[in-house]
C-alpha positions as CSV (number, residue, x, y, z in Angstrom):
1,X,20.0,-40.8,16.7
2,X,22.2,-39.3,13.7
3,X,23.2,-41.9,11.2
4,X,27.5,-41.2,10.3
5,X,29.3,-43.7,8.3
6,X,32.1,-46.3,9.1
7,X,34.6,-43.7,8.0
8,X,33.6,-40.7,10.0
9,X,32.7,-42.6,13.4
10,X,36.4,-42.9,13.3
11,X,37.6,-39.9,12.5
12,X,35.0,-38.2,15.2
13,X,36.4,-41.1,17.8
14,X,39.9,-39.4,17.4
15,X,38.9,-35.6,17.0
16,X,37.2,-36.6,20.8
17,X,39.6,-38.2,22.2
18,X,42.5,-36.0,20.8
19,X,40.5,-33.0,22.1
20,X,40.2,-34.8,25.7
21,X,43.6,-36.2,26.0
22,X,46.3,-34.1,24.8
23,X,49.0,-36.9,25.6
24,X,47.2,-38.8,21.9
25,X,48.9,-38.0,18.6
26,X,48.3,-39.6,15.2
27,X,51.6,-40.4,12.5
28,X,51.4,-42.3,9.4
29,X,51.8,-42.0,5.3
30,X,49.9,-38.9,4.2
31,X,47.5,-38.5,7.6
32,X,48.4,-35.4,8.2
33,X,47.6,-32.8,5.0
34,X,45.6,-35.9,2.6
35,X,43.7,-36.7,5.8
36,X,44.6,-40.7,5.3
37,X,44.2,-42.6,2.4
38,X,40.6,-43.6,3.2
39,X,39.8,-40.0,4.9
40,X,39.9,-41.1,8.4
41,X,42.4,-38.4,9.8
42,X,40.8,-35.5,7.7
43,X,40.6,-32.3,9.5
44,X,43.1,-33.8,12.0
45,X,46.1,-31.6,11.3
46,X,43.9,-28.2,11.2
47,X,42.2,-28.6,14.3
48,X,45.5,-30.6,16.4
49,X,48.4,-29.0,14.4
50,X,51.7,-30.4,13.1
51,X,53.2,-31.7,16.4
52,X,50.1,-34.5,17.0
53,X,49.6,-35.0,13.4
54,X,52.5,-36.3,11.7
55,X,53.1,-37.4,8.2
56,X,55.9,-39.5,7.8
57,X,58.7,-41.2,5.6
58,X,57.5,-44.3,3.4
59,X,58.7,-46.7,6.6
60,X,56.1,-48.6,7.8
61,X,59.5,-50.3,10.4
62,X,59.6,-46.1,11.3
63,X,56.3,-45.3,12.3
64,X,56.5,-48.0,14.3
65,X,59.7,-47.3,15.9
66,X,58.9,-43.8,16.6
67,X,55.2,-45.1,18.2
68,X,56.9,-47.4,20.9
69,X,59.6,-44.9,21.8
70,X,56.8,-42.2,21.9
71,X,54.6,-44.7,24.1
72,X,57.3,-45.7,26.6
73,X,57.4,-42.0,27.1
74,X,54.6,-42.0,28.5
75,X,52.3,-40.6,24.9
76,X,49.5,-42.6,23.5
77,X,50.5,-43.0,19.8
78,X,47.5,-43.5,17.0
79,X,49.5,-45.5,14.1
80,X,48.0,-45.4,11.1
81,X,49.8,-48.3,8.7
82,X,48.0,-48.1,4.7
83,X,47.3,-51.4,4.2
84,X,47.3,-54.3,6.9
85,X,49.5,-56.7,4.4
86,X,52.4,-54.2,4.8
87,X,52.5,-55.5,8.5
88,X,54.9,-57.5,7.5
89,X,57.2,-54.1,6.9
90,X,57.3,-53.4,11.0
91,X,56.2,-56.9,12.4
92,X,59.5,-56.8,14.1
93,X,58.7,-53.8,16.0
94,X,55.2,-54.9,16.4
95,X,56.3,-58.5,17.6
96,X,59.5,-58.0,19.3
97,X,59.0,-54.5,21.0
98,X,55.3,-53.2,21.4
99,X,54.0,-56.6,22.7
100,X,56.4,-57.6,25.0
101,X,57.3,-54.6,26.6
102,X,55.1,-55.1,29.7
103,X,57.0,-58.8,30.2
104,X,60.6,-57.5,29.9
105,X,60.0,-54.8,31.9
106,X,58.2,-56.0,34.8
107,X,55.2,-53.8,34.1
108,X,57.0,-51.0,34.7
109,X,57.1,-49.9,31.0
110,X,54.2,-49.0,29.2
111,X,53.3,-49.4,25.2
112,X,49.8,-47.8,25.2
113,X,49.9,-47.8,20.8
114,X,47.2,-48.4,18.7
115,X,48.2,-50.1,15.2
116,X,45.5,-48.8,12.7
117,X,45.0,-50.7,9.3
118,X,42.8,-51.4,6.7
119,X,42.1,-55.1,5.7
120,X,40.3,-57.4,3.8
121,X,39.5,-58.1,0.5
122,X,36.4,-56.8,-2.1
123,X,38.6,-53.4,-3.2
124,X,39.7,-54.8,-6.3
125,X,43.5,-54.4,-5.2
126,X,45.0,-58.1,-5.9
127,X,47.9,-59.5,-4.0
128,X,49.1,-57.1,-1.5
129,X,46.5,-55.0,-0.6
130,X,43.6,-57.3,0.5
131,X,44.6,-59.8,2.7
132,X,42.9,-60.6,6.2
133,X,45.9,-61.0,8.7
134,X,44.6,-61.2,11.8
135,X,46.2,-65.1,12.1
136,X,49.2,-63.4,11.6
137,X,49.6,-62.0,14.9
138,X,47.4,-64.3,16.7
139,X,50.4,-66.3,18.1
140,X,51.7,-63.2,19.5
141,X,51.3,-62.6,23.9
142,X,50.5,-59.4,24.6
143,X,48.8,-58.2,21.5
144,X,45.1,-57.0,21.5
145,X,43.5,-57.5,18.3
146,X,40.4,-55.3,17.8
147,X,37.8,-55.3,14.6
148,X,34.7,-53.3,14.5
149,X,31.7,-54.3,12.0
150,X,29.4,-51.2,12.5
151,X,30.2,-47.6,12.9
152,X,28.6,-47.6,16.9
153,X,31.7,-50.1,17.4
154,X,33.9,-48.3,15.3
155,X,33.6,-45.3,17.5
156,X,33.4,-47.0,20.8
157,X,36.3,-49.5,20.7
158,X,38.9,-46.8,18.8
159,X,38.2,-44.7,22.0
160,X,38.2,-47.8,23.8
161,X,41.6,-48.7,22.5
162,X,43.3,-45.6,22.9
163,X,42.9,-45.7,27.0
164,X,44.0,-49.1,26.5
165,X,47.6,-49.4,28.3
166,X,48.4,-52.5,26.0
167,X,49.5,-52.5,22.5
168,X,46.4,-53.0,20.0
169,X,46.0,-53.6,16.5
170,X,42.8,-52.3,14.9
171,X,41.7,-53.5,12.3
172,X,39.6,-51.7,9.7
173,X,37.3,-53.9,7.0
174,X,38.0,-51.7,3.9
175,X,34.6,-52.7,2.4
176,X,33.4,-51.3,5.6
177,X,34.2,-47.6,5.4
178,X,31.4,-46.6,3.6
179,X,28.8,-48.4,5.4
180,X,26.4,-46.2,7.6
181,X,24.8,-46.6,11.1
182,X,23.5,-45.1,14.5
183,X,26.4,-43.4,16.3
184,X,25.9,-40.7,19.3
185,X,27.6,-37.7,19.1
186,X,28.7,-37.9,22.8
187,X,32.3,-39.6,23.4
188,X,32.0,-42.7,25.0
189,X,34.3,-45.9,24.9
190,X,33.3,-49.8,24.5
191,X,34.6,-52.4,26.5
192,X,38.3,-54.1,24.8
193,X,37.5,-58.4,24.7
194,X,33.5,-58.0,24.6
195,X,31.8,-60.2,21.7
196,X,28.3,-59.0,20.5
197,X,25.0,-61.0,20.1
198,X,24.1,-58.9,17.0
199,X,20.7,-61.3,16.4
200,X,19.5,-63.9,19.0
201,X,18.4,-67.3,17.8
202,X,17.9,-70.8,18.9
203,X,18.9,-73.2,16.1
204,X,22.6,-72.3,14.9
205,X,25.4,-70.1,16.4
206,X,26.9,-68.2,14.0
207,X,30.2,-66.6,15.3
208,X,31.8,-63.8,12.8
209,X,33.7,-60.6,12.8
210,X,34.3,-57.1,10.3
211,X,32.6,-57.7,6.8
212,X,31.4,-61.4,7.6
213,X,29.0,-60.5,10.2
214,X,27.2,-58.3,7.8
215,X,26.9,-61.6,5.5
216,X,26.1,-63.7,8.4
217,X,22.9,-61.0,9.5
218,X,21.6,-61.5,6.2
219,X,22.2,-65.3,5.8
220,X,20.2,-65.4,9.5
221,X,17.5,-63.6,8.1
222,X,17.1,-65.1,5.0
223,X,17.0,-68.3,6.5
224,X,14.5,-68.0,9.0
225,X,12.0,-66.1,6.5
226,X,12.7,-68.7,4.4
227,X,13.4,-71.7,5.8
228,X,12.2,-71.0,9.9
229,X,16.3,-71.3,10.5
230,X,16.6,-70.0,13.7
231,X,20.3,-68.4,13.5
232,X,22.5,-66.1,16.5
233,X,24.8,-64.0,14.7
234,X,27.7,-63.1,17.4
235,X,29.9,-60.3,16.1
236,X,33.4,-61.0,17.9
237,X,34.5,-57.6,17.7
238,X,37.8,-58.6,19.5
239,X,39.8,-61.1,18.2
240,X,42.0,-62.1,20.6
241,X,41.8,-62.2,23.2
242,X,38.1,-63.2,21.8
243,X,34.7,-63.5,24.5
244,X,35.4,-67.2,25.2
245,X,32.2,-67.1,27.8
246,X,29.8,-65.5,25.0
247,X,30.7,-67.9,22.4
248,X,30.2,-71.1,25.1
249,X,26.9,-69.6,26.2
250,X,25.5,-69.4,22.9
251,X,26.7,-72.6,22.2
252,X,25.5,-74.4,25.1
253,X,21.8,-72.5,24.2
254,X,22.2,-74.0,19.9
255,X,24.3,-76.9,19.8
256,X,25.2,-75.6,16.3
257,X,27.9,-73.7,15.2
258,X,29.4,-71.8,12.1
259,X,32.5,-69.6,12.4
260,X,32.7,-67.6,9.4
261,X,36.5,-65.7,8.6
262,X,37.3,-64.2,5.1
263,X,41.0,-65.2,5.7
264,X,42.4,-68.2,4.4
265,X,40.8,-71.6,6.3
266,X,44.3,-72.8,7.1
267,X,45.6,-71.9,10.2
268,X,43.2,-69.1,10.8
269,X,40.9,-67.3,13.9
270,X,38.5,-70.2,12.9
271,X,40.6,-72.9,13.8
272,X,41.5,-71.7,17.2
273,X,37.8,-71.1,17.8
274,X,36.2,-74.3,16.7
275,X,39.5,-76.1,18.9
276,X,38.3,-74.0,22.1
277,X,34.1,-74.8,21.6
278,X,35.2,-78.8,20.9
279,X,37.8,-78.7,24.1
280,X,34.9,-76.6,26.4
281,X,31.5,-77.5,25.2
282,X,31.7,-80.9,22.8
283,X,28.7,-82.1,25.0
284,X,26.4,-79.6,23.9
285,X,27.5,-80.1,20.2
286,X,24.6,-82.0,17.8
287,X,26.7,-81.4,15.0
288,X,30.2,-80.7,13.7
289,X,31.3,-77.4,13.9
290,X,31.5,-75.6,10.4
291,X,34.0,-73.8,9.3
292,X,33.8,-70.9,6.5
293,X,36.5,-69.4,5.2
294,X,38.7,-68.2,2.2
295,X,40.5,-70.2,-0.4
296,X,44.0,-71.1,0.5
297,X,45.3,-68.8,-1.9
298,X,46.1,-65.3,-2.7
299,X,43.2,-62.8,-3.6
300,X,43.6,-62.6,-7.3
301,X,43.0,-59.0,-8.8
302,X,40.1,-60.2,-11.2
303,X,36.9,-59.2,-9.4
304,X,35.2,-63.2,-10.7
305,X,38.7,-64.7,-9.3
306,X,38.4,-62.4,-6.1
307,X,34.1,-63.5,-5.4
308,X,35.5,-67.4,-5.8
309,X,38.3,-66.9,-3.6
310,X,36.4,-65.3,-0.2
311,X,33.2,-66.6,1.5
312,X,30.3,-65.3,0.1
313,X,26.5,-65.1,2.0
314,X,25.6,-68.6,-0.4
315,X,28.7,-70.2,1.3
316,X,27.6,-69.1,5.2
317,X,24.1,-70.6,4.2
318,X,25.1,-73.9,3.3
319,X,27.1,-74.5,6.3
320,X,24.2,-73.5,8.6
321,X,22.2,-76.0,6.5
322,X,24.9,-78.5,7.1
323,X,24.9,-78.6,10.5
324,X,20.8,-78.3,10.8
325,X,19.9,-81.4,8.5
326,X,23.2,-83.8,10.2
């Protein structure tokens, strides 16, 4: 199998499904004639034209607009905004319009959008432009929250959450874009609210998502050449709603857990996950689940400040030791 990058799994995942569905059109800052500001709508606007590729103003509030009124329509709006931390731009849209649109209206309105953004931190961008924000939203009914780690997923769940008829946001690891992998050239679309063993084990589960898996796979394998640390790496994929039966199953199998976020530990993914494993499997627990996350703070623009702040591999090791040796 050809090995394509991060990036271009998802610009071939909307090239496909642009060519297959002609009710799917891409708008956002400079994604029609730059081709995005990481590259992944490049080539859109030759091959689709001006009509399903659409720049538009510096209104994040806009493009969001113009995506639920395109989508109750009856269209299946890609929206591309920059940087996930300028969310908080259109979050009134997102929040108020796109994700409870099926409730007000009985499900007889639609909002079939897809919310692409770029998050995460290791970019070197400080304050606004590398926050993790998935917490953000996770209070939120009717929001889908979706975040590839490979390019095979990156591919499969765009398509996958462009046939979706509920509002998603996508989240796209920043630091991931340039990482490569196994993708088939053949369309095909993977299954919204699916987690991912990504390494089986026995000792420890280790449950992460985007750039934190890729620690945790290296933290697993470092430990059990090293240390015969025996460690299942789940890649969540979707965040919410996340694979609550996965999780339990690979709990029930370790009696050890690790959740691993790069957001801030406060309030985060993690909490609601380690809440839902003590509520649902506490017997099957031999230790206390571990938690590894960010600093609560703001991702300082110093690349020494920004290492301290997010978890690194060294921190996902010492919790898996932590809950072996208690």
């Amino acid at each position: 199998m050809r090995t394509i990058t991060f990036k271009d799994a998802l610009n071939e995942a909307l090239h496909q499904e642009m060519a297959r569905d002609d009710r799917v059109f891409v708008l956002g800052e400079d994604v029609a004639r730059m081709g995005g500001d990481f590259g992944v709508t490049m080539g859109l606007l030759r091959k689709f034209g001006p009509d399903r590729v659409k720049d538009t103003p510096l209104s994040e509030a806009a493009i969001l607009g113009v995506a639920n009124g395109a989508a109750f329509c009856g269209l299946r709006p890609v929206a591309e905004i920059m940087f996930a931390d300028f969310l908080t731009e259109c979050y009134d849209q997102l929040v108020n319009n796109s994700a409870k649109a099926h409730y007000m209206f009985a499900g007889k309105v639609k909002c079939p959008i897809v919310v692409r953004t770029a998050t995460g931190a290791g970019f070197r961008a400080a304050y606004h432009h590398s926050q993790n924000v998935e917490a953000w939203f996770m209070n939120v009914p009717g929001l889908t929250i979706v975040a590839p780690s490979t390019p095979y997923d990156a591919k499969g769940l765009l398509v996958g959450a462009i046939r979706d008829d509920n509002p998603i946001l996508f989240l796209e690891h920043k630091m991931l874009y340039g990482t490569s992998g196994e993708v088939p050239e053949e369309l095909y679309a993977l299954p919204i609210g699916r987690a991912e063993v990504k390494r089986p084990g026995a000792d420890v589960t280790i449950v992460a998502s985007m750039k934190m898996v890729h620690h945790s796979l290296a933290v697993a394998d470092e430990l059990d050449r090293e240390e015969e640390i025996s460690c299942e790496v789940l890649d969540l994929r979707t965040l919410i709603p996340f694979d609550k039966e996965t999780i339990l199953e690979s709990v029930a199998r370790t009696g050890r857990v690790v959740l691993v976020n790069e957001a801030p530990k406060t309030g985060s993914l993690n909490a609601e996950l380690a809440a839902t494993i003590i509520e649902e499997a506490f017997d099957a627990l031999k230790a206390p689940v571990q938690r590894v996350n960010a600093l609560d703070c703001p991702v300082g623009f110093a690349p020494a400040i920004e290492d301290y702040v997010v978890p690194r591999p060294e921190d996902v090791a010492r919790a898996v030791r932590a809950v072996v040796d208690y």
